[in-house]
N, C-alpha and C positions, 0 to 999 in steps of 0.2 A: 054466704061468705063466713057468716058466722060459726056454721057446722063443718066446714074447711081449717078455719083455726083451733077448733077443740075437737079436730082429726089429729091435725099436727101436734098439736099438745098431747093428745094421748099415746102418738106415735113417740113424740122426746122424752114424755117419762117412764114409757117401757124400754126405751133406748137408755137411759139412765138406768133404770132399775135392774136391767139384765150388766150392764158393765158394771155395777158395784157388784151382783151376787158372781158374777164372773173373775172379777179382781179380786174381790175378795179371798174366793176359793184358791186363785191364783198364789197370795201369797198367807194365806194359813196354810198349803200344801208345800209353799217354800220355806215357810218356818217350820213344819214338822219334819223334813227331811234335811233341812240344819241340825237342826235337836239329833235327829238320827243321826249322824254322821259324825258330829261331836262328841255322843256318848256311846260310837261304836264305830270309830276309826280304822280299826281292822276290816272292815267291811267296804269300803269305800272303796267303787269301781278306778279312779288315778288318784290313790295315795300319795303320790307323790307331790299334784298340784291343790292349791288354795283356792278355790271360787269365789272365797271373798273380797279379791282384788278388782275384780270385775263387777260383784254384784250389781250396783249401783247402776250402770252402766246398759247392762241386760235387763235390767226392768222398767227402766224409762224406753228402752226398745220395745220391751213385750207390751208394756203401755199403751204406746201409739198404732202399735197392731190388733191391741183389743179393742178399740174404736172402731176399726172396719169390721172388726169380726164382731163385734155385738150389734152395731150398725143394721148389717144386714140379717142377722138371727132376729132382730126386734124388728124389721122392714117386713120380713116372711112372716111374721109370729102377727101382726098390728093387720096385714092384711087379710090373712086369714080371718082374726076375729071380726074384722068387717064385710067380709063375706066373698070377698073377691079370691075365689079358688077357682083350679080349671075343673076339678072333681071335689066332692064331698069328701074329708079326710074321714080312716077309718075307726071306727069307733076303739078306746082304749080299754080292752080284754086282756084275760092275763095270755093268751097269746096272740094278741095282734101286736104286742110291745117287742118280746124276741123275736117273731117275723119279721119287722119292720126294719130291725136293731140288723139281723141277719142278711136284711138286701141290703141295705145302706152300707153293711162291711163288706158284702159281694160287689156292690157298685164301685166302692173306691179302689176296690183291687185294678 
């Protein structure tokens, strides 16, 4: 019972720790492309509207959807390390990375 609860625990603070590096990135990549946009206005795919009206609003939404989406990236990631795979993952080469990178963009088509 004991090794059941510091499963779980180590499944909730990779669950934890991939939603911070994830939201994190989440909104440094949205404050850089504020930055962008502010100090190069003529660039800006609809010049015409404000993003800032909504901001707030879109990221309490993107928030609650990065909960299922880290969720389960940390559920796949937690199991793995505990050995429960249906094959052996393949070892990380400098080309087994673009391979891999490569079906996973051919799969979602």
């Amino acid at each position: 019972m004991l090794a059941l609860l510091a499963s779980f625990t180590n499944f909730i603070l990779l669950w934890l720790l991939t939603y911070a590096l994830v939201f994190g990135s989440y909104l440094a990549f949205g404050a850089a492309f504020t930055w962008w946009s502010q100090r190069h206005p003529e660039r800006k795919i609809q010049p015409r509207r404000d993003g800032l009206k909504r901001r707030n609003k879109e990221i309490r939404a993107s928030a609650r959807s990065l909960i299922v989406t880290c969720g389960c990236f940390a559920g796949g990631l937690h199991l793995q390390l505990m050995g429960y795979t249906l094959f052996d993952p393949f070892a990380l080469t400098w080309w087994s990375a673009p391979l891999m990178f490569g079906a996973s963009v051919i799969a979602s088509l």
